[in-house]
C-alpha positions in Angstrom: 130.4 -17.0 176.1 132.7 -17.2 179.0 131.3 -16.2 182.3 133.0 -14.3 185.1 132.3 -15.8 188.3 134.0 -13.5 190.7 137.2 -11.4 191.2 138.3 -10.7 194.6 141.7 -9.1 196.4 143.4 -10.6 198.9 146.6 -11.3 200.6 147.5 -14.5 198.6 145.6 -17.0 197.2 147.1 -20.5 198.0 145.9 -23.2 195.6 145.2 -26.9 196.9 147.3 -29.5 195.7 145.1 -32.5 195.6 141.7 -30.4 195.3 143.1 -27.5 193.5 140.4 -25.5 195.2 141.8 -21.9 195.8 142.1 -20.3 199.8 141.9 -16.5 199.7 143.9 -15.6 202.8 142.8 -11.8 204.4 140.4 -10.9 201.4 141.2 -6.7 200.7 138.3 -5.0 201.6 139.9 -1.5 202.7 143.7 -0.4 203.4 144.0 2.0 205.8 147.4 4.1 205.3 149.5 5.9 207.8 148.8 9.6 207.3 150.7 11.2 204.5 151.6 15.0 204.7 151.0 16.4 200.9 154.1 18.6 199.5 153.0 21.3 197.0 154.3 19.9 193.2 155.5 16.6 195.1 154.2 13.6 192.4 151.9 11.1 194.8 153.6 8.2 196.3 152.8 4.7 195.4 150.2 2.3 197.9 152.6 -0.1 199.6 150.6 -2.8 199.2 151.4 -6.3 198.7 148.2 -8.5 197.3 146.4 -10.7 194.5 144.0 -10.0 192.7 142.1 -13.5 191.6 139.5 -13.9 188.7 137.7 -17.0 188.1 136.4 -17.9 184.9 134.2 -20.3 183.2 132.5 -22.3 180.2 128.4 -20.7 180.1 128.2 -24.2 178.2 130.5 -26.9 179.7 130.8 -28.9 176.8 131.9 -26.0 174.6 135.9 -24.9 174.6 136.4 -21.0 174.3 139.6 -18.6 174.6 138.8 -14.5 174.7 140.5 -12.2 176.6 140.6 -10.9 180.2 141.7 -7.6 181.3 142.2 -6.3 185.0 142.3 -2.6 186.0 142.4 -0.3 188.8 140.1 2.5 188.5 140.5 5.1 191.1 138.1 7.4 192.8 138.4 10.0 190.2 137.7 7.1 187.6 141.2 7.0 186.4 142.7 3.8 185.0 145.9 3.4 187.8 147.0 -0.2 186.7 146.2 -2.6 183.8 146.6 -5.7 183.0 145.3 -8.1 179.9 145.5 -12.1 179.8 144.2 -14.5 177.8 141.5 -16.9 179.4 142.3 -20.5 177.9 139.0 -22.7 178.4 140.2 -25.4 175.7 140.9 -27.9 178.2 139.6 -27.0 181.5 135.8 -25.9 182.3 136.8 -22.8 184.7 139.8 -21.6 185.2 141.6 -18.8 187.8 143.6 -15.8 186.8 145.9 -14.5 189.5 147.4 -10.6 189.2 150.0 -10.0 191.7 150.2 -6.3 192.8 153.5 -4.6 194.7 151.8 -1.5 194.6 150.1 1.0 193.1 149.8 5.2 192.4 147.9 6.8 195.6 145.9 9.7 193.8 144.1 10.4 197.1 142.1 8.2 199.6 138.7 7.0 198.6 136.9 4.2 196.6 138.9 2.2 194.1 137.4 -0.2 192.1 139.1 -3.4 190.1 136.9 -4.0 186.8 136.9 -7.0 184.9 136.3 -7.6 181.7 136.3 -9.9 178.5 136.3 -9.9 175.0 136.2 -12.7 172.5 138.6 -11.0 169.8 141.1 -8.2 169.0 138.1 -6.3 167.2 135.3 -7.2 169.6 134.6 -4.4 172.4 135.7 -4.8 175.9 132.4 -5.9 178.3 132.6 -4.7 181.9 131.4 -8.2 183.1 132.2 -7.7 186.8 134.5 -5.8 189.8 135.3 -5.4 193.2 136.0 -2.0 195.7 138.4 -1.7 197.5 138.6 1.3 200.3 141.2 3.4 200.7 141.7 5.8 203.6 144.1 7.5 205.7 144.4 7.0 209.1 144.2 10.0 211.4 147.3 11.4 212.7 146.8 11.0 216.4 144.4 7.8 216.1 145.4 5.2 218.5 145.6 1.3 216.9 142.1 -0.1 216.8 141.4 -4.0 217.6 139.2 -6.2 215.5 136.3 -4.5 216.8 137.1 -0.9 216.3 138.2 0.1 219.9 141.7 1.1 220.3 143.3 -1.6 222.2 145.1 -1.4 225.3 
């Protein structure tokens, strides 16, 4: 069976040449919006967020080649599906392999706890197997909050 190792968001992921290891530059643990003034009937605006989402993957038994399916999605804090993605995982060749989901965006339905779910299935009739995921905060900044260092205190 193929194993998920992790998932993880981050700004970009930038893949070694020579090592093909993977950097995860400015790993997403929480976006913190500018406030945003409801309208009565106005549809909810998109997250204007620019990130990856990478997934690696691997052989439970290195010497034996599998394919199943991956899938990707965006569950908000209401447990909505917001995004979703499938993809196939090819482990013919290669003992692990990385999926990379590139996001421009994605529905705000309110501040909170999102959560990316991954999971697998090893044919079109097989059930889908939550085999891992990763939260990612969202909050709104307040409207007079002052801009906060690395530490939390404002700066200047």
């Amino acid at each position: 069976m193929i194993q998920h190792i992790w998932t993880l968001a981050c700004r970009i992921g930038i893949t070694g040449r020579e090592s093909n290891n993977v950097s995860l530059i400015e790993v997403l643990e929480e976006i913190v919006l500018p406030p945003m003034e409801a309208r009565p009937g106005e549809t909810p605006g998109m997250v204007p967020a620019f990130f990856e989402i990478v997934t690696l993957w691997a052989r439970e038994d290195e010497n034996q080649p599998e394919r199943a399916t991956g899938r990707l999605s965006l569950i908000s804090p209401q447990g909505e599906t917001v995004f979703g993605q499938e993809y196939e995982i090819d482990l013919s060749q290669f003992q692990r392999i990385r999926n990379t989901t590139r996001l421009f965006g994605f529905p705000m339905v309110g501040a909170g706890k999102y959560y990316f779910r991954s999971e697998r299935r090893t044919n079109v009739d097989a059930p889908w197997e939550e085999v891992g995921g990763t939260p990612l905060w969202i909050r709104t900044a307040p409207q007079d909050a002052a801009p906060a260092g690395q530490d939390g205190r404002p700066i200047g």
